[in-house]
C-alpha positions in Angstrom: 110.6 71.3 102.0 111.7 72.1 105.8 109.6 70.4 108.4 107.3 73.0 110.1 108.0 73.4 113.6 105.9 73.2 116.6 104.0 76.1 118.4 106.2 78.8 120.2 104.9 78.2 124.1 102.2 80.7 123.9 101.9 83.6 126.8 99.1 84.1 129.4 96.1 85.0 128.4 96.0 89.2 128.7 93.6 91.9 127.4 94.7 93.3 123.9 94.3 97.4 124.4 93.0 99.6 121.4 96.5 101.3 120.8 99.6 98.8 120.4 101.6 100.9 122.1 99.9 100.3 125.2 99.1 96.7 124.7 100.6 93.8 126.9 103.6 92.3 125.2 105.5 89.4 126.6 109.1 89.8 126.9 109.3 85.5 127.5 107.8 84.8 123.8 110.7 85.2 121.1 107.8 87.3 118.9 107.1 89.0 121.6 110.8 89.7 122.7 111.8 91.0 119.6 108.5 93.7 119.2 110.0 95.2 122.3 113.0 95.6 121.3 112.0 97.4 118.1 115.0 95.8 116.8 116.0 92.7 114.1 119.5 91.9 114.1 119.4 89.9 110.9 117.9 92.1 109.1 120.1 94.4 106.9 118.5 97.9 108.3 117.9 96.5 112.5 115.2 99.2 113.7 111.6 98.5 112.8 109.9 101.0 115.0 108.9 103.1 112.3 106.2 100.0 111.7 106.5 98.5 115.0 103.1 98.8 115.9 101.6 97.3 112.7 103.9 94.3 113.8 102.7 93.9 116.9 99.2 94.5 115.7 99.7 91.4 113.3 100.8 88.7 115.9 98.3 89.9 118.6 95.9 88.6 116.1 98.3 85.3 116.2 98.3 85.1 119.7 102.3 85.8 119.7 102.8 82.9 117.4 104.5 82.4 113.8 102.1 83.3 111.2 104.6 81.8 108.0 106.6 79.3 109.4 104.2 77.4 111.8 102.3 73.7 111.5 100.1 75.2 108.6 102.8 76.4 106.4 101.7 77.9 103.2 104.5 77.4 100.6 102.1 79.5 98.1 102.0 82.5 100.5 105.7 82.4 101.0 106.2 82.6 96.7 103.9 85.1 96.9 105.4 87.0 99.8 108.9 87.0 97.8 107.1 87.5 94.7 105.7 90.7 96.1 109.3 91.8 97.1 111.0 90.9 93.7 108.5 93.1 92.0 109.4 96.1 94.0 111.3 97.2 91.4 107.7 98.1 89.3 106.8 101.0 91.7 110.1 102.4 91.8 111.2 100.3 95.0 114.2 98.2 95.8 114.1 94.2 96.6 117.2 94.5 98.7 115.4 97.5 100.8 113.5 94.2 102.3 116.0 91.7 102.3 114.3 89.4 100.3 117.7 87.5 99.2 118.3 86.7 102.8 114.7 86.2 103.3 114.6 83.4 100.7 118.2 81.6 102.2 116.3 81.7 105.7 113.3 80.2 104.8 114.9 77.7 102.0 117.3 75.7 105.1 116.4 73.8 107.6 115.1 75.4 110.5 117.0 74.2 113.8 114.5 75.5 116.4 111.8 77.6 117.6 113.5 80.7 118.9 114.9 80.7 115.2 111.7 79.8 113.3 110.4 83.0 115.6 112.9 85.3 114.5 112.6 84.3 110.5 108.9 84.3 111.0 109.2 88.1 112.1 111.7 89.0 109.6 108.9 88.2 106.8 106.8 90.0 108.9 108.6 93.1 108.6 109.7 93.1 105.2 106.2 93.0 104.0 105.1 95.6 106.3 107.8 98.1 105.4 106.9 97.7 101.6 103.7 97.7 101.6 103.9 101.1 104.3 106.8 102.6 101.7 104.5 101.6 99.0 101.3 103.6 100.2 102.8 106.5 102.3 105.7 106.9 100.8 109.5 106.1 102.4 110.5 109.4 103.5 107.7 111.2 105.9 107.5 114.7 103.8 107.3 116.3 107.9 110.9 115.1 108.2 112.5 116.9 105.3 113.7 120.3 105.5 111.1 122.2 103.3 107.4 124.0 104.4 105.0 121.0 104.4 101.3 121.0 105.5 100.0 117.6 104.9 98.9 114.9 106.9 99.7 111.1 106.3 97.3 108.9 104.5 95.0 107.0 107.1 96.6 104.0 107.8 95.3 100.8 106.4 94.5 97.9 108.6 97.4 96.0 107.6 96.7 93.3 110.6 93.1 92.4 109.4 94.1 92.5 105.6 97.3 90.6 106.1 95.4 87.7 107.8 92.3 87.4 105.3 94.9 87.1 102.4 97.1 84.7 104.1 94.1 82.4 104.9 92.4 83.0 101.3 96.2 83.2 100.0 95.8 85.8 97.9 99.0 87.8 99.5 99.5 89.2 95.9 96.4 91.3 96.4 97.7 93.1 98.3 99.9 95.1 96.1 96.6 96.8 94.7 95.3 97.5 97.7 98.2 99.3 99.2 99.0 101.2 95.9 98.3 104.8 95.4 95.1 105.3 93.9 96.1 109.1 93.2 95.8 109.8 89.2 99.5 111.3 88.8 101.1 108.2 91.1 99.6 105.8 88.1 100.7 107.9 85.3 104.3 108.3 86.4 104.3 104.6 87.4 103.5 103.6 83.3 106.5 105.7 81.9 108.6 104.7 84.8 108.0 100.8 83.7 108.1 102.0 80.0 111.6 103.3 80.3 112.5 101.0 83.2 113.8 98.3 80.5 116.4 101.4 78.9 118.4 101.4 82.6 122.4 101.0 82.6 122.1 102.4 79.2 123.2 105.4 77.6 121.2 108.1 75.9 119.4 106.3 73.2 121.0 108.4 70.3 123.4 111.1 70.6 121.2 113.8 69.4 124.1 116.4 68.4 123.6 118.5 64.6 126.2 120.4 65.2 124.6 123.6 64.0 121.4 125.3 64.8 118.1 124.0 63.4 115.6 125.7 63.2 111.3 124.4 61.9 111.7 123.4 58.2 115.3 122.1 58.2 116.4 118.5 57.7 119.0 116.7 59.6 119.7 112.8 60.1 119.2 113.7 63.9 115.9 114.6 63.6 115.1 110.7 63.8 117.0 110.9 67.2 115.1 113.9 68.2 111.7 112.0 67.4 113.2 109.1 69.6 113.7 111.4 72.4 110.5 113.4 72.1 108.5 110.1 72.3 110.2 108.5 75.8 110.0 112.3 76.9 106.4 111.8 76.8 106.4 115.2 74.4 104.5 113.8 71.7 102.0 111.3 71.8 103.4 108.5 69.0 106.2 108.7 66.5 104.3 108.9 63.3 106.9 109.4 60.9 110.6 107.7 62.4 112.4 107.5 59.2 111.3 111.7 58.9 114.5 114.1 58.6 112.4 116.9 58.9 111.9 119.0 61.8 108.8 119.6 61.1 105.8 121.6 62.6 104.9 119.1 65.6 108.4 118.5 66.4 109.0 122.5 67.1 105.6 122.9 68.8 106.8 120.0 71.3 110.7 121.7 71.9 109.4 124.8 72.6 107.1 123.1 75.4 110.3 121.8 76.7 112.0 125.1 76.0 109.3 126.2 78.1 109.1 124.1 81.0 113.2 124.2 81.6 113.3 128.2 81.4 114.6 128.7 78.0 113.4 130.8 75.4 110.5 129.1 73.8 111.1 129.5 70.2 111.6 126.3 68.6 115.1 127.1 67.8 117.5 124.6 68.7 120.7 125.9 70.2 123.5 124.1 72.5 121.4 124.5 75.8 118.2 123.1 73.8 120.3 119.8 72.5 121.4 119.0 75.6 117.8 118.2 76.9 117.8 115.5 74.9 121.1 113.8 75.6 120.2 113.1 79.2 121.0 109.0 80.1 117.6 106.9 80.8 119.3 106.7 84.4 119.0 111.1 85.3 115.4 110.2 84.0 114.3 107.3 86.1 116.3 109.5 88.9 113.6 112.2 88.6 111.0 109.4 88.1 111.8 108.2 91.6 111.4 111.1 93.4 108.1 112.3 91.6 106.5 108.4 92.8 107.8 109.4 96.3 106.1 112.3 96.0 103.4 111.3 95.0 102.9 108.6 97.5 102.2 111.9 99.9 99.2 112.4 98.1 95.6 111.3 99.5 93.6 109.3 97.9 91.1 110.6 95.0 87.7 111.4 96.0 84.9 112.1 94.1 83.7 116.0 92.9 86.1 118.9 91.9 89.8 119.4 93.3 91.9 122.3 92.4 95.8 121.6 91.9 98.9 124.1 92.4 102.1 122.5 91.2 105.0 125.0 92.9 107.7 124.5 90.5 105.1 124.4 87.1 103.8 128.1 88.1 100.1 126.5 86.8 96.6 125.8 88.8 94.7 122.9 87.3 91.1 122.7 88.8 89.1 119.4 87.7 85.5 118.9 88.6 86.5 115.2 88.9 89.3 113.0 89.4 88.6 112.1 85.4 87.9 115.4 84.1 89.0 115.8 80.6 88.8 119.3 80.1 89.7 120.9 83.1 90.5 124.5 83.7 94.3 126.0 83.6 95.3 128.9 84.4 99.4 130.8 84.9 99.8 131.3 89.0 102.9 133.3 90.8 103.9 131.5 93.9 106.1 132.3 96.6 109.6 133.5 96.4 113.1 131.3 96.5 114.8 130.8 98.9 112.6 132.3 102.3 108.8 132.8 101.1 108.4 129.2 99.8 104.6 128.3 99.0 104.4 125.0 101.1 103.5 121.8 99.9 99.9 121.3 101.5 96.4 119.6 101.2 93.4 121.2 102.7 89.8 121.5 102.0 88.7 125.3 100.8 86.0 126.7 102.8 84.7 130.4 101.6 85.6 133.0 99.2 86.1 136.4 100.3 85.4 139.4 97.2 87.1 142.5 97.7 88.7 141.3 100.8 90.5 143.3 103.1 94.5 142.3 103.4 95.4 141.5 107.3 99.1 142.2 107.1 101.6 140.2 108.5 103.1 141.1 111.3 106.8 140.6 109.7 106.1 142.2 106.5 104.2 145.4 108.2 107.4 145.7 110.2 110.3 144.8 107.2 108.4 146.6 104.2 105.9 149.1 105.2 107.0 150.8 108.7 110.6 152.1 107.3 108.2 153.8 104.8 105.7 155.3 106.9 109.2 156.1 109.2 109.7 158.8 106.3 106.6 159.9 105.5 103.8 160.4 107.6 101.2 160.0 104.6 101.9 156.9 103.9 99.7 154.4 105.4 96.9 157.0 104.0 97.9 156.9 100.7 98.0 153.4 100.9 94.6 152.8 102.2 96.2 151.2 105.1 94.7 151.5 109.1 95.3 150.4 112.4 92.7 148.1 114.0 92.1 146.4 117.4 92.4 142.7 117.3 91.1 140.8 120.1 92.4 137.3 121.0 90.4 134.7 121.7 90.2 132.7 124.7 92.1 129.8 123.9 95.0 132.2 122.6 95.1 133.3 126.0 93.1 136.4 125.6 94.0 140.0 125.4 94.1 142.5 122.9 96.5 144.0 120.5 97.2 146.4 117.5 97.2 145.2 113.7 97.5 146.5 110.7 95.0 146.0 107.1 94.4 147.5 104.2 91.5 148.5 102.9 90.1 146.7 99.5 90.5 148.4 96.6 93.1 149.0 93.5 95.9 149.4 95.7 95.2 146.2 98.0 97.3 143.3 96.6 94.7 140.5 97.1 92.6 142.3 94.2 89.4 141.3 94.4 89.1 137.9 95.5 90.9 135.6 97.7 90.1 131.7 98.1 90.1 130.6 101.8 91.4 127.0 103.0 92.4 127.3 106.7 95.6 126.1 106.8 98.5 126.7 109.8 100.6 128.4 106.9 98.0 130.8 106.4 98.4 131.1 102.9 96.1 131.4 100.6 94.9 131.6 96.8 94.2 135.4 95.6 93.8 137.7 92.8 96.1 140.6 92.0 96.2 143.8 90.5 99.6 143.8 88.9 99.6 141.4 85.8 102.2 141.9 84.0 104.2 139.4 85.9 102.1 136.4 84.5 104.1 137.0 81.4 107.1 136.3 83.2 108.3 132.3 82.4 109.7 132.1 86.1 107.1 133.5 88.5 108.1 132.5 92.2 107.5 136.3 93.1 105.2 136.1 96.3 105.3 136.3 99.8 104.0 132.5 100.2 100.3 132.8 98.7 99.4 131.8 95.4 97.9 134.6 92.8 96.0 133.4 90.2 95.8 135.2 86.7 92.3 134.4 86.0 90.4 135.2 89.6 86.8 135.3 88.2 86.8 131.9 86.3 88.5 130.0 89.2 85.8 131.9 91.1 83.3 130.3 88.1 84.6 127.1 89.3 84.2 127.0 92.6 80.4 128.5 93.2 79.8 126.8 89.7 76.9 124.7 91.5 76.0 126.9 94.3 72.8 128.5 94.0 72.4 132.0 93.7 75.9 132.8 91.7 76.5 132.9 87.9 78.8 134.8 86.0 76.9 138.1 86.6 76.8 138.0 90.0 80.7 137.1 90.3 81.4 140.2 88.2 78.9 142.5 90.8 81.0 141.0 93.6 84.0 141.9 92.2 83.3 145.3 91.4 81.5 146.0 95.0 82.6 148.6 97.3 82.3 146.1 100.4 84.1 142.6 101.6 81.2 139.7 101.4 81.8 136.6 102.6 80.7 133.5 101.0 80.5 130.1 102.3 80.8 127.2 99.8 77.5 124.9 100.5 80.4 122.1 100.0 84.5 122.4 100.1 86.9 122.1 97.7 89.7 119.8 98.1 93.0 122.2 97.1 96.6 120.8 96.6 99.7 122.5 96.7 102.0 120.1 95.4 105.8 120.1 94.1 106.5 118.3 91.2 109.4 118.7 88.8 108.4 115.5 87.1 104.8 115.6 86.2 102.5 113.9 84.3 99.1 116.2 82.8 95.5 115.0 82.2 96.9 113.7 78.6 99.4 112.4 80.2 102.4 114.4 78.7 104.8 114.1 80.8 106.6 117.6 81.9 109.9 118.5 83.6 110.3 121.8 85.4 113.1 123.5 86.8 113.6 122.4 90.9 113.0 126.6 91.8 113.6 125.4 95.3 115.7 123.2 95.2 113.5 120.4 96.7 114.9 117.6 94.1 118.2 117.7 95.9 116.6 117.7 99.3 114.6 114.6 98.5 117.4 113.0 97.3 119.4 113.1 100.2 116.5 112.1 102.3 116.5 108.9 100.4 119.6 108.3 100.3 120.3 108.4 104.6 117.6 105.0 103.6 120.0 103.5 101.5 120.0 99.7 102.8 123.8 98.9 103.7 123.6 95.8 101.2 122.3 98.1 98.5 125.0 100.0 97.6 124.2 103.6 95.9 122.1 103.4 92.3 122.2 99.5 92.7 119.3 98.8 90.2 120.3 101.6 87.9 123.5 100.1 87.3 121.7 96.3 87.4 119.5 97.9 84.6 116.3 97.6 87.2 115.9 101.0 88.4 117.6 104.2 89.1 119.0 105.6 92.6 116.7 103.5 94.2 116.6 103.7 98.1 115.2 101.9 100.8 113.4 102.9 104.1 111.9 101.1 106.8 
């Protein structure tokens, strides 16, 4: 074992501010030279800054001093450390993202002085960090990518005070639990990634190719390569009969849900287009695994009481009364239109319902759609039960008054009679609709940006389900009233707008959807401007560890 190595010479004594930004640093300590710079040159990716203040957060507490390599070197906290980093690869991270090869080499030789004992000591430092920050928020910030998100980071953890109670207890591989996502869906994806995980660098499983249509009731030998499929798909829950040449009842109820989910005709009848679902490599899986974690690292933590769920690309609402609810309600939504009237991806917490709500109309959509109408025909905004108001600005919008347009409730206004209210900067919003017919439709990104829901009155059930005063009865009078009334919710509702092309239900069946916005691809190139020099592009995949795995800082 390398000798430990004496103290860096420790700085003057100096206050230690609340913010790290703002806290004294000295440039004559090696630690302390490098957190200024922001920069490790041994390190395969350089710039920390990302994580810089977490850094310099962790040796304040030491004073400016080595917290791995010092005169109290743990040799159990430095397996642990690596072991941490080798196991990456379970949540859909890569070891080589955090230099652990190079880490091990460092620490393994003899260490010649202090300046260098400083430097390896902060290159552990910042590995860990940047896992365990990629780990829980994710390794691309959602805010950077190039679609409509509303949602703010997870709180941060206090990696300093954690970090320093496991290395003195050293119990560093805690800490893998405490920084994991908690969120349902992250711990769902995360067992069929590690189930399939094993399958990397392989091909498809079986070539499932009849040659011919097949259609419930007929036998083939590729049934038993269908099953196979079905089964790592997540489609059906165990594989009952594997020897069976039949497709049989199950197995046609589970293709048309993938029929389903992938935009093809739901029938059961296996074509060309249907085959070729199940011929994709265990590689394009993990692929879509990947991104869904990352996603899913974006998600705050579970909290108790009810939560309602839009996933974008799924064109479903999911509301559960708790994060373990069994049963909870369904329901077909349209969302907003591809490529310009995306529904963002956001998190906020729903406030009050408005029944028969009036419809304050955008600005761009009075001007695009309606005015070229009412250019032609005098009668229209009439007709349409559309008026002209006086909106006054507040204060902190610099005052002053101007002219808007909304339409009145009734059959004609397209918020029907309810819309759910979560004050978001998007200002979108869940609603009702009086035209129906296009929750038949099996693609439904139709809107403007707000979400319509086909069944108003039960989500409406849902949400005032415990407030006093409301029952079904009472839902229906509002919905039927001749005037808007407001209604508070005694306590919010959490409501998620998520996008997921890879996601995992409350049985957990797993379900693939078609990227509407294209998202997938945006994600992916995100990731890959991460990509570690050393790691090379798909390293795992091809090492049979994981599939176009990235890194980040």
């Amino acid at each position: 074992m390398p000798a430990a190595l004496p103290e860096v010479a420790a700085p003057l004594p100096a206050a230690i501010e609340a913010t790290p930004a703002a806290s004294f640093i000295p440039a004559d300590n090696p630690i302390g030279n490098l957190l200024l710079s922001r920069q490790h040159p041994l390190l395969a990716r350089p710039d920390f800054s990302r994580i810089s203040d977490y850094v310099v957060q962790i040796y304040q507490a030491s004073n400016f001093q080595p917290i791995w390599l010092n005169a109290n070197r743990s040799e159990k906290n430095l397996t642990d450390l690596f072991g941490i980093l080798d196991n990456a690869p379970g949540n859909a991270l890569i070891p080589a993202a955090y230099d652990v090869e190079r880490l091990k080499q460092w620490v393994a030789a003899p260490l010649p002085d202090n300046a260098t004992a400083a430097s390896y000591d902060v290159a552990l430092t910042v590995s860990l960090v940047r896992f365990l920050h990629d780990l829980r928020q994710g390794r691309v910030d959602p805010r950077d990518v190039e679609y409509p998100v509303h949602i703010a980071p997870k709180p941060a953890l206090d990696i300093a005070g954690l970090l320093k109670q496991h290395l003195e207890a050293q119990t560093l591989g805690e800490l893998v639990t405490v920084f994991e996502p908690k969120a349902r869906q992250y711990q769902q994806l995360k067992q069929i990634w590690n189930r399939l995980q094993p399958l990397a660098g392989q091909s498809a499983m079986h070539e499932f190719k009849p040659g011919k249509q097949l259609r419930p009731g007929d036998k083939h030998p590729h049934i038993v390569y269908l099953r196979q499929n079905l089964l790592a798909m997540g489609a059906i829950a165990d594989n009952a009969n594997p020897d069976s040449k039949v497709y049989d009842a199950d197995l046609a109820e589970a293709v048309k849900k993938v029929q389903q989910q992938q935009g093809l005709k739901a029938d059961g009848v296996i074509g060309s287009a249907t085959a070729a679902l199940f011929n994709r490599p265990p590689q394009e899986k993990l692929a879509q695994l990947e991104l869904a974690m990352e996603r899913s690292r974006w998600i705050p933590d579970p909290s108790d009481g009810p939560m309602i769920l839009v996933n974008i690309p799924a064109f479903e609402l999911w509301a559960f009364n708790s994060p373990d609810d069994a049963n909870p309600i369904n329901m077909k939504v349209i969302v907003g239109k591809s490529p310009d009237k995306q529904t963002p991806v956001l998190w906020e917490e729903m406030k009050y319902l408005e029944f028969m709500p009036y419809w304050n109309i955008p600005k761009n959509i009075f001007e695009k759609e309606i005015l070229p109408k009412a250019a032609n025909n005098q009668g229209y905004l009439a007709s349409q039960e559309i008026e002209l108001v006086k909106h006054q600005n507040s204060e902190e919008k610099g005052g002053g008054s101007y002219m808007r347009a909304r339409q009145r409730p009734g059959k004609k206004n397209p918020l029907g009679r309810v819309k759910f209210v979560f004050p978001n900067t998007a200002d979108v919003y869940l609603h009702d609709t009086p035209s129906r017919a296009a929750f038949n439709r099996p693609r439904r990104d139709l809107s403007h940006g707000c979400v319509r829901v086909s069944e108003p009155k039960r989500l409406a059930e849902f949400v005032l389900g415990d407030q006093q005063g409301w029952d079904k009865d009472t839902i229906e009078q509002a919905m039927s009233a001749p005037k808007t009334r407001h209604v508070t919710l005694k306590r919010s509702v959490p409501v998620l707008f998520y996008y997921a092309t890879t996601f995992v239900d409350h049985t957990n069946q797993l379900h693939v959807y078609p990227d509407i916005y294209g998202q997938d691809e945006l994600l992916q190139k995100a990731l890959n401007k991460l990509h570690a020099p050393s790691a090379g592009s798909n390293q795992l995949a091809a090492s049979g560890k994981m599939a176009g795995a990235t890194a980040s800082q």
